[in-house]
Backbone bond lengths (Angstrom), bond angles and torsions (degrees), N, CA, C in turn:
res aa  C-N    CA-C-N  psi(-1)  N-CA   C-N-CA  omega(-1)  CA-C   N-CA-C  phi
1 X - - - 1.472 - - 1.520 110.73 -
2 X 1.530 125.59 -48.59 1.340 131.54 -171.92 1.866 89.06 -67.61
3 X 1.106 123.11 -55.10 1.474 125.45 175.16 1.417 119.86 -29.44
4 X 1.354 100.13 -43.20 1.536 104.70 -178.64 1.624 120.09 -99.51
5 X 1.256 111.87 3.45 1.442 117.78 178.93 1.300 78.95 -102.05
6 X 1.187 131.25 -61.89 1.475 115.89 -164.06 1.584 131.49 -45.68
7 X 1.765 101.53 -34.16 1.388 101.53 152.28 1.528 136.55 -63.19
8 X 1.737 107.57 -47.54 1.109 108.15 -174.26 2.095 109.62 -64.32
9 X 1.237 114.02 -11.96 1.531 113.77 157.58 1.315 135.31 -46.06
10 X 1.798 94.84 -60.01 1.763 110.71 -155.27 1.894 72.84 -76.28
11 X 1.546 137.29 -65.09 1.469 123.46 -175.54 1.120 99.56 -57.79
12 X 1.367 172.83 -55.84 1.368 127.08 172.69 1.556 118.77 -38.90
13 X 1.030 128.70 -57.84 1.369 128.22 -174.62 1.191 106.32 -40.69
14 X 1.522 109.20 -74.91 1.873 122.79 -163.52 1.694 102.61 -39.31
15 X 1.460 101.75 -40.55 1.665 104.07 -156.42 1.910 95.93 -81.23
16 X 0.921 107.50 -51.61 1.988 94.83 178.71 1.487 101.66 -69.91
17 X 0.864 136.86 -48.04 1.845 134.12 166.58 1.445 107.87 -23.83
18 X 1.006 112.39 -52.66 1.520 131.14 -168.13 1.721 104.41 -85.56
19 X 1.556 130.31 -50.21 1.348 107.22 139.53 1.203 152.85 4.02
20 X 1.543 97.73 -86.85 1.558 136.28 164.90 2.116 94.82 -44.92
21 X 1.162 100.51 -86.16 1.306 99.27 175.44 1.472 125.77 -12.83
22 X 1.286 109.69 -95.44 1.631 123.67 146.76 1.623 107.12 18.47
23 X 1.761 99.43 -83.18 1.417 115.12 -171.84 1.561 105.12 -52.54
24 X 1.250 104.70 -62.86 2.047 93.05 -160.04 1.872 100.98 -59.55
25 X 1.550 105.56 -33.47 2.158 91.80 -174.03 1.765 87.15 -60.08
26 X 1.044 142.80 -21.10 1.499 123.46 -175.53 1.823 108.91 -92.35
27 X 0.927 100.92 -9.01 1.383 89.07 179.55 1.769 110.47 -112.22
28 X 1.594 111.17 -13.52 1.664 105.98 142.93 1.485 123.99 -83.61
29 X 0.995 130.14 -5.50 1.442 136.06 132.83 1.284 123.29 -4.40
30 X 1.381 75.51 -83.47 1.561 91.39 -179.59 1.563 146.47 -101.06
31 X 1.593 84.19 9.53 1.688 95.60 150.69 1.469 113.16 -99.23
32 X 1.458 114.85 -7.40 1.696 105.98 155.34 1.335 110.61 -49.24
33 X 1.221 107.54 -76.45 1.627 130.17 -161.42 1.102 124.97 -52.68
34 X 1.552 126.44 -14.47 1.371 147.52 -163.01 1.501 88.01 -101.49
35 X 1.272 131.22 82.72 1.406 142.53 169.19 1.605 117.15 -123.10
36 X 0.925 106.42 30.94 1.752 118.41 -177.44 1.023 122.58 -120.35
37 X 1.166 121.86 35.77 1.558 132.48 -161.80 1.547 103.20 -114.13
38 X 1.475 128.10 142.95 0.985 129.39 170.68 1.243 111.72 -77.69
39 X 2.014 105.00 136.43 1.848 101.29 165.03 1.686 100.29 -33.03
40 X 1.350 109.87 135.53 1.050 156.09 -170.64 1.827 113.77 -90.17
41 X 1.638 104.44 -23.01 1.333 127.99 167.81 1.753 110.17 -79.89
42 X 1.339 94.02 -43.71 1.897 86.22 165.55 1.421 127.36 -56.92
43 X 0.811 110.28 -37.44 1.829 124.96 177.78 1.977 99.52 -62.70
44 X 1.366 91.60 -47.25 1.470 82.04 -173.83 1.472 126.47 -83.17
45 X 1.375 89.64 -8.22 2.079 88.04 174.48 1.619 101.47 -69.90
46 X 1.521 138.36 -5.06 0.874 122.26 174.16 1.964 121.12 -75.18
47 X 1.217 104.47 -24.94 1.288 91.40 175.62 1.658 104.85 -89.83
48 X 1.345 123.37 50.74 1.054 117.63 -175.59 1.451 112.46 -134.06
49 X 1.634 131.96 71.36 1.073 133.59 -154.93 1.120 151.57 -51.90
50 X 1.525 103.69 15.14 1.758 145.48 -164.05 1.354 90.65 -97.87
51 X 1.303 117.36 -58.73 1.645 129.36 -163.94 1.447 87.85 -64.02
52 X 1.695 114.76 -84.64 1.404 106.47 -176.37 1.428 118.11 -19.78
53 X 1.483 116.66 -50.04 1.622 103.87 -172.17 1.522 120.22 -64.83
54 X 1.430 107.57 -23.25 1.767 106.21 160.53 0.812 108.73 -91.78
55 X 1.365 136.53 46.49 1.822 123.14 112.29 1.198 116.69 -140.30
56 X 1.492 106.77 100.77 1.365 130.97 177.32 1.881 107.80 -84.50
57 X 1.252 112.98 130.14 1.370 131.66 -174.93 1.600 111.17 -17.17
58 X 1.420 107.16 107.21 1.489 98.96 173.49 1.331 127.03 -36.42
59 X 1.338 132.30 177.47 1.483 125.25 171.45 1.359 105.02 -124.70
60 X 1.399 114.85 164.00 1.313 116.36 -162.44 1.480 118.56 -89.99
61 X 1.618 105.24 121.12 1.828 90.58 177.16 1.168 118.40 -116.40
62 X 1.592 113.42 175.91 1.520 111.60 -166.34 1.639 75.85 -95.98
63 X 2.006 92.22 148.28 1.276 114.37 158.60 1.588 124.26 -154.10
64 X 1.108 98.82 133.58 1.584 117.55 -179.53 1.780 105.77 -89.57
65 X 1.251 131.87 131.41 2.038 106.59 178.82 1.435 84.98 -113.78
66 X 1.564 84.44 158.71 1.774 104.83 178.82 1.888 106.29 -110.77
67 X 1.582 94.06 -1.46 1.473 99.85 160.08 1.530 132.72 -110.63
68 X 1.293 120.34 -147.87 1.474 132.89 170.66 1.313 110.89 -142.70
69 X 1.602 110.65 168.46 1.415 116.98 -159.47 1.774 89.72 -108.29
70 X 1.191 109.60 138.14 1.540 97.98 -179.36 1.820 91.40 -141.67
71 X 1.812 85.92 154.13 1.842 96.32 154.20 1.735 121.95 -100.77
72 X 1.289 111.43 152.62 1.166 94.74 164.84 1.360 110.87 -164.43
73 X 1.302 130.54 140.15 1.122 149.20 -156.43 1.615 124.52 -40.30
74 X 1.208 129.81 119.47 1.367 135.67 167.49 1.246 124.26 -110.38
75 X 1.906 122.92 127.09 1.102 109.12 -176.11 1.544 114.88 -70.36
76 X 1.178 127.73 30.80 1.521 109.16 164.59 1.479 112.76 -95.90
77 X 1.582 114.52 9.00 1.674 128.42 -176.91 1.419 97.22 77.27
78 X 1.157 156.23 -11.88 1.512 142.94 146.55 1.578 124.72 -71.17
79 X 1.899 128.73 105.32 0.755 141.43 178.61 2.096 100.77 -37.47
80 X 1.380 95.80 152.45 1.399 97.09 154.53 1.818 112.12 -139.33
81 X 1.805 94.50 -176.28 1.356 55.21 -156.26 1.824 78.68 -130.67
82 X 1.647 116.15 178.14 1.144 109.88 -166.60 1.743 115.14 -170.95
83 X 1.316 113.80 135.96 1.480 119.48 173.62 1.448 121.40 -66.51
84 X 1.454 124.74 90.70 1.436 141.08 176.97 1.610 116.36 -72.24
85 X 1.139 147.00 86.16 1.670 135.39 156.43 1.629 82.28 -77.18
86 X 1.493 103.57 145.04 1.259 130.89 153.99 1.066 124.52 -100.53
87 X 1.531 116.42 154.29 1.927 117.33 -169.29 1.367 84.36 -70.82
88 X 1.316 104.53 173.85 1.260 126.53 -179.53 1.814 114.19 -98.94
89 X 1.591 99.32 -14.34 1.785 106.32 159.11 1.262 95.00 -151.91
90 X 1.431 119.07 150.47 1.169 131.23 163.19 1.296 136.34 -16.74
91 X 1.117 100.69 124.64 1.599 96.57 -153.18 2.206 99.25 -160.04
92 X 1.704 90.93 147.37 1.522 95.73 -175.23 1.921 100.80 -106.95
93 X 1.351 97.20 -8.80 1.441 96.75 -170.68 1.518 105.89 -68.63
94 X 1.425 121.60 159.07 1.645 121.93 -162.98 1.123 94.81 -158.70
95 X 1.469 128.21 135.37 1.455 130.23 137.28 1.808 112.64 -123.99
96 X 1.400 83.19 142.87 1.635 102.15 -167.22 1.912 86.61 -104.17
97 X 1.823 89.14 121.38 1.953 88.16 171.57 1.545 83.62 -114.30
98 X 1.905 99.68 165.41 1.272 143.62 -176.50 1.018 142.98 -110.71
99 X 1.379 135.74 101.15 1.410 118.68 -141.72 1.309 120.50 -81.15
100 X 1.592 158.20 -174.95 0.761 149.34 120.83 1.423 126.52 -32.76
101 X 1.454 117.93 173.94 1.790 108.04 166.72 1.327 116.34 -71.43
102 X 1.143 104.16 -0.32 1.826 111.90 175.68 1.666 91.42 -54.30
103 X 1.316 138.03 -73.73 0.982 157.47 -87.80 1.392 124.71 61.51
104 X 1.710 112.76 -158.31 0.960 121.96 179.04 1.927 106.35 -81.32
105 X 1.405 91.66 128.96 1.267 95.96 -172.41 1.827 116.74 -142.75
106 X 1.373 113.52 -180.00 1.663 104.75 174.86 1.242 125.08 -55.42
107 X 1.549 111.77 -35.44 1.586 119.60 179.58 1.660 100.73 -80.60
108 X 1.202 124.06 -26.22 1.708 94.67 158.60 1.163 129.32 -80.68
109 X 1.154 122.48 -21.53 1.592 131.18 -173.74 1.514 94.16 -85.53
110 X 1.751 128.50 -20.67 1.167 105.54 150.22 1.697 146.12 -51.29
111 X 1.763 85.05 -52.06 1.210 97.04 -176.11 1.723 118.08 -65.35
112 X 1.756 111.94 -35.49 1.399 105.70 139.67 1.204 143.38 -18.81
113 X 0.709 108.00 -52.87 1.714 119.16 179.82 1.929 105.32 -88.27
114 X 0.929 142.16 -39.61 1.543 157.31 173.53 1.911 81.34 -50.59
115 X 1.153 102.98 -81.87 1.704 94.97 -166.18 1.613 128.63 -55.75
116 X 1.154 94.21 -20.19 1.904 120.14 -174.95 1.816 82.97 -66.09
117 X 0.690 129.32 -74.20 2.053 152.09 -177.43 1.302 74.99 -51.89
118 X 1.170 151.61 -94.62 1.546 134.06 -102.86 1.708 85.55 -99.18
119 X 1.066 115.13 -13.28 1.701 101.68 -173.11 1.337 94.56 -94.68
120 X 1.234 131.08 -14.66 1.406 104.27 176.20 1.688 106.44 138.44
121 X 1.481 110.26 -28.34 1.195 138.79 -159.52 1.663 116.96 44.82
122 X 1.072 102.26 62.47 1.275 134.99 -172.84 1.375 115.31 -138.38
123 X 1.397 108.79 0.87 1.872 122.18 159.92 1.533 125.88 -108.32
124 X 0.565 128.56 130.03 1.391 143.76 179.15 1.968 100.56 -75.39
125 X 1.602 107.46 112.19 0.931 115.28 -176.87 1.760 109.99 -106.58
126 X 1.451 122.44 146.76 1.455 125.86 -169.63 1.175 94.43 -141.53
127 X 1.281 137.94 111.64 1.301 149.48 155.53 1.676 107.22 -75.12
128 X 1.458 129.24 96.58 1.500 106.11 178.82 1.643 112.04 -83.34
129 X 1.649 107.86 148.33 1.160 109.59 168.66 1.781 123.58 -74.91
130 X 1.543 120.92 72.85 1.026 102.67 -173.53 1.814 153.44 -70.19
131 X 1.418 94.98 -0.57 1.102 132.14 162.16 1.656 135.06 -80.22
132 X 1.037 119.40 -1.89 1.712 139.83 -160.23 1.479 114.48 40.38
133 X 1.563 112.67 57.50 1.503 94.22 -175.80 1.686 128.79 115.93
134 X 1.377 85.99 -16.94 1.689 105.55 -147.89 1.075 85.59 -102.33
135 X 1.991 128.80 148.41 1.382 132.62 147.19 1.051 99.59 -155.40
136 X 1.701 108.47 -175.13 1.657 102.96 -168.97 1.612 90.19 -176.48
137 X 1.957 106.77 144.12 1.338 91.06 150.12 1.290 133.72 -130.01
138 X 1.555 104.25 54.72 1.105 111.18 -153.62 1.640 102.58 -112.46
139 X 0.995 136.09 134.52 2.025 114.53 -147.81 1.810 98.87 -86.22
140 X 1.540 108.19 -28.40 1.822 108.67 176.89 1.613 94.18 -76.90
141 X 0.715 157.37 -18.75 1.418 147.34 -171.11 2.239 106.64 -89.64
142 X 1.684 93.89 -46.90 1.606 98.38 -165.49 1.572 87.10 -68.38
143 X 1.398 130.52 -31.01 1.888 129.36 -165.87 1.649 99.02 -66.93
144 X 2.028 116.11 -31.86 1.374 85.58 -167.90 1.524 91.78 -99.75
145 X 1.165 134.73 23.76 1.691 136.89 160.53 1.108 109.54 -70.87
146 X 1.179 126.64 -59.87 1.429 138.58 169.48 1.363 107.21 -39.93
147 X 1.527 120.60 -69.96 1.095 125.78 -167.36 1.494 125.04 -34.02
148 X 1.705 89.52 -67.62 1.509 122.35 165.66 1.413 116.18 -46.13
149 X 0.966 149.35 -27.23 1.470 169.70 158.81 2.038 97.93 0.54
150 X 0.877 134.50 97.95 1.144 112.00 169.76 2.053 116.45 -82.20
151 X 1.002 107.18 113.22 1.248 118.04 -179.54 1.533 119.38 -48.55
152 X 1.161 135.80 -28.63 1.484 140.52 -173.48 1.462 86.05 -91.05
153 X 1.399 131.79 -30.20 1.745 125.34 -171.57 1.728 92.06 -78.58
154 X 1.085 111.10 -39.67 1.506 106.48 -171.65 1.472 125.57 -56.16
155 X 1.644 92.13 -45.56 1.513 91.86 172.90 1.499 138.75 -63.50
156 X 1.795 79.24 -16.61 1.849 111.91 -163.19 1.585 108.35 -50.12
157 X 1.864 85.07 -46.44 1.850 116.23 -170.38 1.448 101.88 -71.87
158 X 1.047 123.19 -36.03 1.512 114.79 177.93 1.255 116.99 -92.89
159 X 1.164 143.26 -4.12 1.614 147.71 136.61 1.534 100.95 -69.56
160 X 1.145 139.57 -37.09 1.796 123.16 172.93 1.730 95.71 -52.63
161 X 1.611 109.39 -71.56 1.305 104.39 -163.89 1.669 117.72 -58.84
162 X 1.596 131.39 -11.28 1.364 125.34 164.66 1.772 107.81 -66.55
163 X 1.656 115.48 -38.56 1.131 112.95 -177.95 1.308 128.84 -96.64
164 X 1.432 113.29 6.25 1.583 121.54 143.01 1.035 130.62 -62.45
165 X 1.782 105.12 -35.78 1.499 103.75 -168.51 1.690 104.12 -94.60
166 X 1.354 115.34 -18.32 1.685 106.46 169.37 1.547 91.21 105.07
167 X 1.578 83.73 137.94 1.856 108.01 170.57 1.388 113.60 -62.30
168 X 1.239 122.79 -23.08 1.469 108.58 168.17 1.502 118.09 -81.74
169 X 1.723 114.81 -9.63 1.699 118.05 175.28 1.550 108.87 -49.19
170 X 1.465 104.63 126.25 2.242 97.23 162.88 1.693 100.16 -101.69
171 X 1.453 124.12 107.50 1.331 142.16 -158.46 1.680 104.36 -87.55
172 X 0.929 142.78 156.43 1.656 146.85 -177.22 1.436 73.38 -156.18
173 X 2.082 105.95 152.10 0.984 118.60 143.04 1.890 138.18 -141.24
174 X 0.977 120.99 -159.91 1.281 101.01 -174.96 1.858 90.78 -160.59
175 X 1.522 113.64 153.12 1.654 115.59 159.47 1.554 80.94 171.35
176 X 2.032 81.24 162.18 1.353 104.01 -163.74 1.587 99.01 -98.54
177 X 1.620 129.92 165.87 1.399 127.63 150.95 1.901 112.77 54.97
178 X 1.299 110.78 -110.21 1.471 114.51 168.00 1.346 90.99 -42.01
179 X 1.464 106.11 -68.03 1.399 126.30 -135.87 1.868 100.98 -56.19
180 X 1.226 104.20 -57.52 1.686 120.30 166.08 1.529 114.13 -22.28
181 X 1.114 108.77 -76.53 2.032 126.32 171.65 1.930 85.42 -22.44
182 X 1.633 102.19 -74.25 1.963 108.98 -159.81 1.021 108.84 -56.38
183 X 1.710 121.70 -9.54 1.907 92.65 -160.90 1.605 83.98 -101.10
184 X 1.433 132.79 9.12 1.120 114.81 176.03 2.162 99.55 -115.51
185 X 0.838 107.74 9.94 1.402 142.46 174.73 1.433 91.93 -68.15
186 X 1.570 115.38 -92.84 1.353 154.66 123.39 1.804 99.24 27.84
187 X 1.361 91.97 -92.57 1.730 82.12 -175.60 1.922 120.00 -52.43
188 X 1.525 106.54 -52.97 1.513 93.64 -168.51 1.805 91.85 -53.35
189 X 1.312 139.77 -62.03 1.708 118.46 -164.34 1.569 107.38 -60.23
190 X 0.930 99.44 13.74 2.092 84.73 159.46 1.306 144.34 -120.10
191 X 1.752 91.14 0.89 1.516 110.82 156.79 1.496 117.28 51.13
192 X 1.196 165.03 -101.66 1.000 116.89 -172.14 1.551 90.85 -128.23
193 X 1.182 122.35 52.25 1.621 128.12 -175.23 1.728 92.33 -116.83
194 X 1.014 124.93 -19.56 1.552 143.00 171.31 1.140 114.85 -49.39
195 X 1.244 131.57 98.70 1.537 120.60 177.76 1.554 107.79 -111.76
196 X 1.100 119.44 -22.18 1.850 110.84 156.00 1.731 104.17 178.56
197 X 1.432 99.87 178.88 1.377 120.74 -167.59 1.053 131.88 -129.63
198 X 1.714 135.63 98.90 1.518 112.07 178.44 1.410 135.35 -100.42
199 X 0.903 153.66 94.03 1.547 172.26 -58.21 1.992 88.70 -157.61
200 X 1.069 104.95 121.45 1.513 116.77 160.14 1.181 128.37 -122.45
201 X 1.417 133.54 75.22 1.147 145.36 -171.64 1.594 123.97 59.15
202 X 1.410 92.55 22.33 1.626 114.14 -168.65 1.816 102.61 -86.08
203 X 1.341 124.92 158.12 1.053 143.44 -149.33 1.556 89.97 -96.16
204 X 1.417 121.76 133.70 1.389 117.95 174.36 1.473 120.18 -98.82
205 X 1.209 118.77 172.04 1.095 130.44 -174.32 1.639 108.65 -80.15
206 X 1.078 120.26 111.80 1.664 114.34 -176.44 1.662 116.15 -79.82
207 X 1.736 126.56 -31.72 1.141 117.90 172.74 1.863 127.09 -51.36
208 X 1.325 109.08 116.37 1.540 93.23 173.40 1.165 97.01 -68.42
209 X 1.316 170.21 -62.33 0.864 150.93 -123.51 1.570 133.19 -84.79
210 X 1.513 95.74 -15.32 1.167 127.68 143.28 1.195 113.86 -61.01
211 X 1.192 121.09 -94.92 1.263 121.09 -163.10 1.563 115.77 -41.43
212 X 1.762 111.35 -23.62 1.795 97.95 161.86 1.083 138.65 -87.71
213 X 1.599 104.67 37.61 1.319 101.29 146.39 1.483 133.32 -139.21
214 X 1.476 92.06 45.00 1.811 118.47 171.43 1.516 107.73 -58.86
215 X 1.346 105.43 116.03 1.591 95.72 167.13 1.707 119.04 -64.96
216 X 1.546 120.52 -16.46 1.689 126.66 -162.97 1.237 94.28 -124.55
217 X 1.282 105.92 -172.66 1.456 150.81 -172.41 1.790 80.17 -108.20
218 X 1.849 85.87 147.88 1.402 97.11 169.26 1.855 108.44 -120.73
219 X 1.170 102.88 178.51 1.820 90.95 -175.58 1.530 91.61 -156.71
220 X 1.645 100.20 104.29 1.777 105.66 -167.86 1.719 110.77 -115.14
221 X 1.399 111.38 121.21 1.651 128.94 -151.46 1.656 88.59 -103.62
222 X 1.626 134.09 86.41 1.416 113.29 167.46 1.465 106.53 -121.12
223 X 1.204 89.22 168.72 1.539 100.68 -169.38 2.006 107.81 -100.06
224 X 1.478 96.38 168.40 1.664 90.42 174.29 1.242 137.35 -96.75
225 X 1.634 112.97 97.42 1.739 129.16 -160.54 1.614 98.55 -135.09
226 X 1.435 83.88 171.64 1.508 119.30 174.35 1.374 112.02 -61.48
227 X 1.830 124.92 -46.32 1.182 131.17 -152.56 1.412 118.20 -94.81
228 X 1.250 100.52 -51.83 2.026 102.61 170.81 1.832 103.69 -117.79
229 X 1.484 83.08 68.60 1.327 100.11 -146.80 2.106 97.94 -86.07
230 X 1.482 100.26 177.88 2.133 109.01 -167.85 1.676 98.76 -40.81
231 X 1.501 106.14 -54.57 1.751 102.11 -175.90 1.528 119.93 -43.29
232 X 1.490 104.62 -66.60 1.334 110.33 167.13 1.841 132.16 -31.53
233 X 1.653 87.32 -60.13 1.591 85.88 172.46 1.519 124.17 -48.34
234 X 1.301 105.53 -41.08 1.594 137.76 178.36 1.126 106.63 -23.32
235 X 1.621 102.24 -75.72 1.293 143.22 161.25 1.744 115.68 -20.55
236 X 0.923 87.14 -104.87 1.677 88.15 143.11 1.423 156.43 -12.80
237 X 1.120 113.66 -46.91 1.764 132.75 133.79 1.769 115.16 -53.46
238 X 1.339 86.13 -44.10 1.861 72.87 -174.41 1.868 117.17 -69.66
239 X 1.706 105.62 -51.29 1.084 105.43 161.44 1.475 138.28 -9.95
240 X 1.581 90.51 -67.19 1.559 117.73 -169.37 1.850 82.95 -66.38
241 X 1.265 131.41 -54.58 1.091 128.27 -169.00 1.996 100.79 -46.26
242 X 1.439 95.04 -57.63 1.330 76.60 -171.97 1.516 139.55 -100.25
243 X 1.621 85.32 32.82 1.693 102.79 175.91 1.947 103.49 -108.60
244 X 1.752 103.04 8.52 1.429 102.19 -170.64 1.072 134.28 79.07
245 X 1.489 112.12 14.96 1.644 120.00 -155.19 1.762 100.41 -108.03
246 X 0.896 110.86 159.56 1.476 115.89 159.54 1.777 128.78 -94.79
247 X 1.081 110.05 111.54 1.487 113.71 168.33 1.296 127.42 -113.25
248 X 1.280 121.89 112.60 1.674 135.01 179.93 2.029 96.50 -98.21
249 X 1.180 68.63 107.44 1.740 89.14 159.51 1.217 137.04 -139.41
250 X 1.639 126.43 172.37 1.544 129.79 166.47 1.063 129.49 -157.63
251 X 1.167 149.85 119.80 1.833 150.22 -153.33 1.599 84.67 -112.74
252 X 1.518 103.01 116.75 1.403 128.79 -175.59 1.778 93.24 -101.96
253 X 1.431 107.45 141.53 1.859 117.20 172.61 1.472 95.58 -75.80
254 X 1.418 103.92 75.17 1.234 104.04 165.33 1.653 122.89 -146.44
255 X 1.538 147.65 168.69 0.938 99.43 -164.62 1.806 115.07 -111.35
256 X 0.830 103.42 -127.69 1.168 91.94 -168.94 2.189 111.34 -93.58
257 X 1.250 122.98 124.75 1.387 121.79 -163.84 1.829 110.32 80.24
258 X 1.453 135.57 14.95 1.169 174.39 -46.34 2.153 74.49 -164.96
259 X 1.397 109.33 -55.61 1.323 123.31 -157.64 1.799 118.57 -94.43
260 X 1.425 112.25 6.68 1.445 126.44 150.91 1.266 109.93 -104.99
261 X 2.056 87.22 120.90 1.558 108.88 174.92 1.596 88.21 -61.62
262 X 1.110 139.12 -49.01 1.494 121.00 -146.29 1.521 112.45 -75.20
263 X 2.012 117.03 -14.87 0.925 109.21 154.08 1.573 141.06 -61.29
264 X 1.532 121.36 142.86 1.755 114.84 170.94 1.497 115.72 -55.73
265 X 1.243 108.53 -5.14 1.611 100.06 -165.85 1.494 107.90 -121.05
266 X 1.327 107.71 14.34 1.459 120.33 169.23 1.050 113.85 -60.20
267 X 1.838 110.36 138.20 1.204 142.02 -167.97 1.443 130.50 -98.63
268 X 1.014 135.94 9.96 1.404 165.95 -155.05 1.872 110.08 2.09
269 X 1.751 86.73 -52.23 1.952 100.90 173.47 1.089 107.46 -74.90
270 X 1.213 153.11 -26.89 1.284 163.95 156.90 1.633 116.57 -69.67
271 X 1.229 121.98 -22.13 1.416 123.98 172.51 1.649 119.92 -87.48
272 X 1.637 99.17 -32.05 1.594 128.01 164.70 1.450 114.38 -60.39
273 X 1.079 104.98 -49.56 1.655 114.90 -165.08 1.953 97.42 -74.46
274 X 1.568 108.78 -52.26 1.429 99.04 178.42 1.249 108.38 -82.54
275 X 1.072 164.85 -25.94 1.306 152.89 -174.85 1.465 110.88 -62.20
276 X 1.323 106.96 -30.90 1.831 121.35 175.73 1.420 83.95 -61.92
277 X 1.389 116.77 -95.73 1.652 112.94 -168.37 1.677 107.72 -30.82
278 X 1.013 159.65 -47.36 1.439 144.93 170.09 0.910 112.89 -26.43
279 X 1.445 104.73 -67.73 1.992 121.54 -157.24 1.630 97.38 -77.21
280 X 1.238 110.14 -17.73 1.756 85.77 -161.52 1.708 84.09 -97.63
281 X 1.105 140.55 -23.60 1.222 137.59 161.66 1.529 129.16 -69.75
282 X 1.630 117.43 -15.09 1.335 117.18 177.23 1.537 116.78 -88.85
283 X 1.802 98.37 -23.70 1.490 129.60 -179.87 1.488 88.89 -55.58
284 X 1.330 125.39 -87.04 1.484 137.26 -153.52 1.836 106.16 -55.41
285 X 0.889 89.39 -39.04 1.467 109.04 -175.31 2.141 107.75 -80.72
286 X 1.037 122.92 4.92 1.640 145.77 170.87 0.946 127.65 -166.28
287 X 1.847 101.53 34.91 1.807 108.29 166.09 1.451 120.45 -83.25
């Protein structure tokens, strides 16, 4: 009798032990896997009222679009939604643009349309809506957009737009500020559908380990500030150095968002000079 209680013990034990077990390998799991999070330092330059003051209220521009506003499917079951120009013939080439913390706004759906023309219109342009809808130009309002940002929704929107455009799409991307951080966001989730990235004063990704497994070269346009500031970039170069990657960059005397006409603090020689490096790099990179 003691023989057989004594078994039915140590199997109670082993078997809830093993439970217990079970649970925590699933719940380090999934703080592995949860690697999609934006630097965490972008969020915080917003309570930082220096930053706010470089970005003073966009200004208003005239716009005509050479696209449409479309939804399109996300597996988290919430549509998103997004600015489509279509090639003008069939075509697998794709670039995914990025908005500012504005959101999605006229000056991106400009600049949408600027690259759609300058590539040839022979690219398939995707403006994602990363915000659901939401914009603003008011700079305390776009800081708590940003803020608020749910990160698992973010990624959601940029896996809709890889699986709109189809596993045979080779994707390049580009965004400014917020937008900058996602388009390199952007490339590591597209695995080898990724054909490159352009970085606008956007906050980088610090894991090498991440970053080794970029299918491209990245090509990062920042300006000279406090916030994604020489160290950082620094930083940043080395990484990429030691994840094997290639990074072409340049910190222009300019300031920070330097490359919206609709901004006051727009840079025009400095917006000229990098926008060349984009196109002549998005060209080669979706020939």
């Amino acid at each position: 009798m003691n023989y057989l209680f004594t078994i039915l013990f140590f199997s109670f034990i082993f078997f809830f032990g093993g439970i217990l077990g079970l649970s925590e390998q699933k719940e380090i799991k999934s703080e592995i896997t949860i690697c999609h999070t934006l630097p965490s330092e972008m969020a915080d330059f917003v309570n930082d009222p220096e930053f706010v003051k470089m970005h003073p209220s966009p200004l208003t521009i005239n716009y005509d679009g050479l696209g449409e506003e479309i939804m399109i499917k996300a597996a988290d079951g919430k549509d998103a939604g997004a600015y489509f120009v279509k090639a003008n013939s069939k075509s697998n080439k794709w670039l995914f643009v990025y908005q500012e913390w504005w959101g999605l706004n006229d000056h991106i759906r400009t600049e949408a349309d600027k690259y759609y023309k300058d590539l040839g219109e022979n690219v398939n342009i995707l403006a994602l809506d990363m915000y659901d809808g939401k914009s603003t130009s008011d700079p305390s309002e776009a800081g708590k957009l940003m803020q608020g940002a749910d990160q698992d929704r973010l990624m959601s929107i940029i896996n809709a737009g890889y699986a709109y455009a189809g596993k045979k799409a080779a994707v390049a991307s580009v965004g400014w500020c917020f937008g900058g951080g996602l388009s390199l966001k952007s490339a590591l989730a597209g695995g080898k559908q990724n054909v490159g990235s352009v970085m606008y004063y956007g906050m980088p990704v610090k894991d090498v380990e991440q970053l080794k497994t970029l299918n491209s070269d990245v090509l990062g346009l920042f300006a000279t500030e406090q916030w994604i500031s020489k160290e950082i970039i620094m930083e940043f170069a080395e990484n990429m150095k030691k994840a094997d990657k290639k990074l072409t960059y340049k910190i222009f005397d300019a300031a920070h968002g330097f490359s919206n006409p609709s901004n006051p603090k727009f840079d025009p020689a400095a917006t000229k000079e990098a926008y060349g490096m984009s196109l002549k790099y998005l060209k080669e990179k979706l020939s």
